[in-house]
ZADO-1210 file (C-alpha; in nm, 4 decimals, padded with zeros to 6 digits):
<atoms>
<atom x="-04.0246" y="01.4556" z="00.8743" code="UNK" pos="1"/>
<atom x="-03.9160" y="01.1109" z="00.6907" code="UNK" pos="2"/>
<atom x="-03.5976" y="01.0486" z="00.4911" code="UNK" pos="3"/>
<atom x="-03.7853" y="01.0796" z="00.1674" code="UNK" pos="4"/>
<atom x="-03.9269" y="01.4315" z="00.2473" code="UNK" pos="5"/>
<atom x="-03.5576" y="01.4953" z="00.3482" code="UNK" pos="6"/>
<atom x="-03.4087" y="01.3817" z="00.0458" code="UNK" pos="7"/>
<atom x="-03.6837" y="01.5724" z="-00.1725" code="UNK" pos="8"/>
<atom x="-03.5694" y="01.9000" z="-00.0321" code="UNK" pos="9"/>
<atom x="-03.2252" y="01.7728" z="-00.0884" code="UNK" pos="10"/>
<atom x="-03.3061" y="01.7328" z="-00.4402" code="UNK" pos="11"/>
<atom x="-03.4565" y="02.0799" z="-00.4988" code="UNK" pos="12"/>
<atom x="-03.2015" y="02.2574" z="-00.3008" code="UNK" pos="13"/>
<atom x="-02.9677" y="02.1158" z="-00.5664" code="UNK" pos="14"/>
<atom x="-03.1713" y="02.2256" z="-00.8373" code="UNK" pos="15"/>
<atom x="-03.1989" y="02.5398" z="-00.7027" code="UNK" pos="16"/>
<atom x="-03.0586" y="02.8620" z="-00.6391" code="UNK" pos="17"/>
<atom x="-03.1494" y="02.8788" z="-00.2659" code="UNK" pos="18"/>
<atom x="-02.8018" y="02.8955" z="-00.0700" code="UNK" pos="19"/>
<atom x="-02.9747" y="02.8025" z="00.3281" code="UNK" pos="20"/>
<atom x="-03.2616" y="02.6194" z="00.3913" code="UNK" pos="21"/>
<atom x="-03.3921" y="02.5464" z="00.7962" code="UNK" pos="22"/>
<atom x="-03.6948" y="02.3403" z="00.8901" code="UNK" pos="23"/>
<atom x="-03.7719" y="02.2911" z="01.2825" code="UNK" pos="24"/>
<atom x="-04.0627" y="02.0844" z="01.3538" code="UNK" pos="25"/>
<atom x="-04.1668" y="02.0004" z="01.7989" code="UNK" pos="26"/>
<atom x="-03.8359" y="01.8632" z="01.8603" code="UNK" pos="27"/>
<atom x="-03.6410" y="01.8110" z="01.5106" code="UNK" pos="28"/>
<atom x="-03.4240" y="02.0459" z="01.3053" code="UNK" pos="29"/>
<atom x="-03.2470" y="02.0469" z="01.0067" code="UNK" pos="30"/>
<atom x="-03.0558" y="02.2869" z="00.8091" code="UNK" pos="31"/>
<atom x="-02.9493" y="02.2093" z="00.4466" code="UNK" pos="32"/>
<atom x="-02.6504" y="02.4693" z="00.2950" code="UNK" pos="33"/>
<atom x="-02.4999" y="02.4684" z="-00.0493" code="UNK" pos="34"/>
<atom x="-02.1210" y="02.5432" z="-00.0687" code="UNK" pos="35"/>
<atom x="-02.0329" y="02.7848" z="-00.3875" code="UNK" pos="36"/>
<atom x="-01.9569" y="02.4713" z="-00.6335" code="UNK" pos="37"/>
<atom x="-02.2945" y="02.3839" z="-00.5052" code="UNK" pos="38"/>
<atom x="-02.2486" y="02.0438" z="-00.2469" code="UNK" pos="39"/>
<atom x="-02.4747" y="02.0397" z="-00.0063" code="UNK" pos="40"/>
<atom x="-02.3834" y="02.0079" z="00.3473" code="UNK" pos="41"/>
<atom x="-02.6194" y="01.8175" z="00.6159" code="UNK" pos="42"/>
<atom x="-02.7179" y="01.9220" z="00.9800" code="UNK" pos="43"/>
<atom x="-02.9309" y="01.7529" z="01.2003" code="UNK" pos="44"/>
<atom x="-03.0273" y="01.7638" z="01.5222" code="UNK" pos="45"/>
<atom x="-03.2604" y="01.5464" z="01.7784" code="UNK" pos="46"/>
<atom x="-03.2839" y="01.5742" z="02.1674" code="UNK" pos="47"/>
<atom x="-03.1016" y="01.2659" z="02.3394" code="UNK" pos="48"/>
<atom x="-03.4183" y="01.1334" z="02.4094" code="UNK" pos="49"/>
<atom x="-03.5728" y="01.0620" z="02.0129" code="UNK" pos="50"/>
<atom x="-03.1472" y="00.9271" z="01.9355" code="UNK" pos="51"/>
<atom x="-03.2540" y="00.6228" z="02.1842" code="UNK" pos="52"/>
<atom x="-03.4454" y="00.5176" z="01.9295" code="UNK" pos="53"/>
<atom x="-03.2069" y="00.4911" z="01.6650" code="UNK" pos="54"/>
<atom x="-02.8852" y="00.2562" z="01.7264" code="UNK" pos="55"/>
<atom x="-02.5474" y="00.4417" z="01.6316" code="UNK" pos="56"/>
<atom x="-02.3086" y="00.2144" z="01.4994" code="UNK" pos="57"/>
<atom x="-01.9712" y="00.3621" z="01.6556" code="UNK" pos="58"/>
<atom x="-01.6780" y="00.4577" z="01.4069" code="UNK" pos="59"/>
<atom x="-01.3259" y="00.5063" z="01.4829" code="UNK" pos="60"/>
<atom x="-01.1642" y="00.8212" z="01.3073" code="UNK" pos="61"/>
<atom x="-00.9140" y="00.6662" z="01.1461" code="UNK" pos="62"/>
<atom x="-00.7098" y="00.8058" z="00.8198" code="UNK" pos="63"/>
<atom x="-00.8237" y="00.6912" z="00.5269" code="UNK" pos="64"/>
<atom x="-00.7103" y="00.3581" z="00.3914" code="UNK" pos="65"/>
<atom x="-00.5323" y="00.3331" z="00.0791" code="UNK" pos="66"/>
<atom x="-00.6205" y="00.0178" z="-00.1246" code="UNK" pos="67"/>
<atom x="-00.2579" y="-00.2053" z="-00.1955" code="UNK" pos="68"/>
<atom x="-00.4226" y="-00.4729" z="-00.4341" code="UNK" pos="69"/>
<atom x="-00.2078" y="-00.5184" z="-00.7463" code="UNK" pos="70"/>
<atom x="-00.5673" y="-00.4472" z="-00.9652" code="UNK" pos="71"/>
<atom x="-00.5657" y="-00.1046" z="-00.7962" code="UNK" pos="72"/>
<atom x="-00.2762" y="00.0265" z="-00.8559" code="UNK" pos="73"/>
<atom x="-00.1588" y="00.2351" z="-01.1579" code="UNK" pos="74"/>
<atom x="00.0464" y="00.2204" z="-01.4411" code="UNK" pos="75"/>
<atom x="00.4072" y="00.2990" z="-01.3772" code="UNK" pos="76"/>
<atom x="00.4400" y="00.5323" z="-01.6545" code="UNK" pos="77"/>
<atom x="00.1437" y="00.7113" z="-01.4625" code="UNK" pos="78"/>
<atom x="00.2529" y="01.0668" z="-01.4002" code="UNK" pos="79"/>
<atom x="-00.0092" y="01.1757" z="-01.1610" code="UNK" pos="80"/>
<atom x="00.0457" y="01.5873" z="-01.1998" code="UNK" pos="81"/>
<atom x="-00.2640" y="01.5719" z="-01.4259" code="UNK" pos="82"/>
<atom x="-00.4850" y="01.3620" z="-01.2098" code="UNK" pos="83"/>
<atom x="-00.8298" y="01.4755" z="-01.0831" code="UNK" pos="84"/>
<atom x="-00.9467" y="01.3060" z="-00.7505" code="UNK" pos="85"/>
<atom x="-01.3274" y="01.2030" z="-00.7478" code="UNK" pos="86"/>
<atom x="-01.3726" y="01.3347" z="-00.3818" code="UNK" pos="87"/>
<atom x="-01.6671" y="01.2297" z="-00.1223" code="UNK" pos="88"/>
<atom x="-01.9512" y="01.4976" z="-00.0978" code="UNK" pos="89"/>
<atom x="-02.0499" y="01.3558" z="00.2279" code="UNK" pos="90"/>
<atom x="-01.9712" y="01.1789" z="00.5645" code="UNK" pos="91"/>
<atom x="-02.0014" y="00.7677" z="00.5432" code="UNK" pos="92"/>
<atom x="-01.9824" y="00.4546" z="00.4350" code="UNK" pos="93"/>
<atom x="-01.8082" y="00.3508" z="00.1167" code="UNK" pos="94"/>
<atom x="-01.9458" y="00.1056" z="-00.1275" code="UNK" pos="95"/>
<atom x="-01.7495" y="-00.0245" z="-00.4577" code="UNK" pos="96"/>
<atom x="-02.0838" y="-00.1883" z="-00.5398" code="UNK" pos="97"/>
<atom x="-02.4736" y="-00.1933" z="-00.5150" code="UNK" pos="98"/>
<atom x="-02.3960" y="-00.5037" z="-00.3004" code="UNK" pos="99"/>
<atom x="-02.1734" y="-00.7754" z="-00.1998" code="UNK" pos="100"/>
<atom x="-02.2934" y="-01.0224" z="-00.4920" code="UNK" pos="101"/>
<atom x="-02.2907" y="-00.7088" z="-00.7584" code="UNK" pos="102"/>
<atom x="-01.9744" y="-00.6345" z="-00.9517" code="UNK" pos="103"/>
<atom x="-01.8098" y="-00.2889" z="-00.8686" code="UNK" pos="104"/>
<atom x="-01.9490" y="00.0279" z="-00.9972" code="UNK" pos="105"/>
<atom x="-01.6149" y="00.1154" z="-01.1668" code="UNK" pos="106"/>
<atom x="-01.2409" y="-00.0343" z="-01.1486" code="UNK" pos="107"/>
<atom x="-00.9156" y="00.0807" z="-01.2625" code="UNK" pos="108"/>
<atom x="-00.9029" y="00.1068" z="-01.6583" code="UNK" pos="109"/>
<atom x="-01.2131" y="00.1926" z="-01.6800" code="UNK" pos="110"/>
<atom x="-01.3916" y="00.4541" z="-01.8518" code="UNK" pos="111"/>
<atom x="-01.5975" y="00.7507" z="-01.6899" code="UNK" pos="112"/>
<atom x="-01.7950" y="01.0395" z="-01.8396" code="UNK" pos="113"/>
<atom x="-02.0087" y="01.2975" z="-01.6147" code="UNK" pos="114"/>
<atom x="-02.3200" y="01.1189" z="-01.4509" code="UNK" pos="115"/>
<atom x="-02.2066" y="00.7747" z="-01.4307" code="UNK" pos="116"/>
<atom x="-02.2170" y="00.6747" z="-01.0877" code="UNK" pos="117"/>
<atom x="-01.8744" y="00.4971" z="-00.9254" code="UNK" pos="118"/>
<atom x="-01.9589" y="00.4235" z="-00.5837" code="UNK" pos="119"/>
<atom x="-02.2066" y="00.4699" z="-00.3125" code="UNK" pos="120"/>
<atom x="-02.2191" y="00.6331" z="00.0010" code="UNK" pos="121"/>
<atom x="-02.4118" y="00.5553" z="00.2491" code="UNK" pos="122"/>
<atom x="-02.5198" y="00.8184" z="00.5331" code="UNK" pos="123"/>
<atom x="-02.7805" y="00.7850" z="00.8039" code="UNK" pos="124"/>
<atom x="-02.8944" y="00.4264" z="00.6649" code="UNK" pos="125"/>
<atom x="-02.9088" y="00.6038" z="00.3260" code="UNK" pos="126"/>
<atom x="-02.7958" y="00.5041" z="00.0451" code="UNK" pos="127"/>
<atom x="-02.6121" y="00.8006" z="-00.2602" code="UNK" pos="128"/>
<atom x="-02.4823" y="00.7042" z="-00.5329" code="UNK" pos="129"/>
<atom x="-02.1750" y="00.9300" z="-00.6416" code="UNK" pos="130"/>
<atom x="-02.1559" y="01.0116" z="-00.9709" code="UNK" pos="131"/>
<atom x="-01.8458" y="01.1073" z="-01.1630" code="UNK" pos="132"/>
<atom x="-01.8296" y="01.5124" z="-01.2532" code="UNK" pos="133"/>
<atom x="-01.5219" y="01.4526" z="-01.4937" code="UNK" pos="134"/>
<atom x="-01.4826" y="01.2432" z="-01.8382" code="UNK" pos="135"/>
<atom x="-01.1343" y="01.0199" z="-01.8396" code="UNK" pos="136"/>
<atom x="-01.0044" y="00.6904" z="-01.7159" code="UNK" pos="137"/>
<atom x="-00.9805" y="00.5653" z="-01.3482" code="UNK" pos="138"/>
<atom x="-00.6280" y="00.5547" z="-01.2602" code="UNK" pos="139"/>
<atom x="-00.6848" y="00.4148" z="-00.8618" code="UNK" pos="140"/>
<atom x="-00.9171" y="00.3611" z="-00.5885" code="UNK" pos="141"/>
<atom x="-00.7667" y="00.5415" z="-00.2796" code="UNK" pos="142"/>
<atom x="-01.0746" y="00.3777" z="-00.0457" code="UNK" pos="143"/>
<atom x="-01.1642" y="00.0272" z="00.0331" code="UNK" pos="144"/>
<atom x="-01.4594" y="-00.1012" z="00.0185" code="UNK" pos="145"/>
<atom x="-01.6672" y="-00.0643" z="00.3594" code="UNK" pos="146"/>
<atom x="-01.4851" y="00.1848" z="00.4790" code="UNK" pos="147"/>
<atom x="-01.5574" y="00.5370" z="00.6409" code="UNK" pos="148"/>
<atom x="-01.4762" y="00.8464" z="00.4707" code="UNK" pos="149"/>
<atom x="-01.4913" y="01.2029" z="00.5185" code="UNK" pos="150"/>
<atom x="-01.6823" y="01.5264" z="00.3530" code="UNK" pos="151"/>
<atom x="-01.4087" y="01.5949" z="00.0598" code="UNK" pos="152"/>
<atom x="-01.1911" y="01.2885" z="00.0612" code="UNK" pos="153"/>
<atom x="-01.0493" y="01.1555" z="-00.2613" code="UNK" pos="154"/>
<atom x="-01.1798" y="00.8498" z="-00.3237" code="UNK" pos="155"/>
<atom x="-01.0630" y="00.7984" z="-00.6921" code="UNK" pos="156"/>
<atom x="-00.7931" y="00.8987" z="-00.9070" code="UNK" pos="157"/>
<atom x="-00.8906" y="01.0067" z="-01.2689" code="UNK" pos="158"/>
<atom x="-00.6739" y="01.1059" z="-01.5907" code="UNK" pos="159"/>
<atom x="-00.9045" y="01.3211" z="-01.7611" code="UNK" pos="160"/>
<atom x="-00.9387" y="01.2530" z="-02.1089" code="UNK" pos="161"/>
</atoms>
């Protein structure tokens, strides 16, 4: 099974109403689950022999880093009780941007709606773009750019409009 097939079941599990799905085929598994407010959690797994093939870039868990540069950071008179936090739906890498030479998806002051993506994530030399699930005005960026982050951490701040 290739990532495309992998991400096509991905994409109808979404769409669907199927809570578990399990494939094993010779010597790989995978089991796709959707959480009640429907994000989808990954599981692999391939014998130590087939991972030779595929060079693991090591990561350090560290705790997330919070961004300090004066365009991230919010208004003073920012009271963040009614803040929603635009949290990661998977393990990975964080991208601001489609690349290094492309402007950021989204910065603070700027506008979101549901749909719009505002960063990517990429897993397993895959590439997701996150899109925002709430309508308002991006307050801060609590992740820097390259860095690893966790199922379900806040990566923005949002004042919902």
């Amino acid at each position: 099974m290739d990532f495309k097939q992998i991400q096509e079941l991905i994409k109808i599990i979404n769409k669907s109403n199927i809570g578990e799905l399990t494939i094993e085929e010779k010597d790989f598994k995978i089991t796709i689950r959707q959480k009640e407010d429907a994000v989808p959690v990954y599981s692999a797994s391939v014998p130590a022999p087939a991972m030779a093939q595929y060079p693991v870039a090591q990561q350090a868990a560290a705790p997330a880093q919070v961004s300090n540069t004066a365009q991230e950071q919010p208004a003073a008179s920012k009271s963040s009780d009614n803040l929603i936090a635009i949290r990661s739906p998977m393990i990975g890498t964080f991208y601001r941007s489609a690349s290094p030479d492309k402007p950021s998806f989204v910065n603070v002051g700027d506008e979101v709606a549901p749909g719009k993506t505002v960063c990517i994530i990429e897993a397993m030399k895959l590439f997701n773009e996150i899109e925002s699930e709430v309508k308002g005005t991006i307050v801060k960026v609590l992740v820097d750019d390259a860095s690893p982050v966790e199922y379900d951490q806040p990566l923005f701040l949002v004042e919902p409009a």
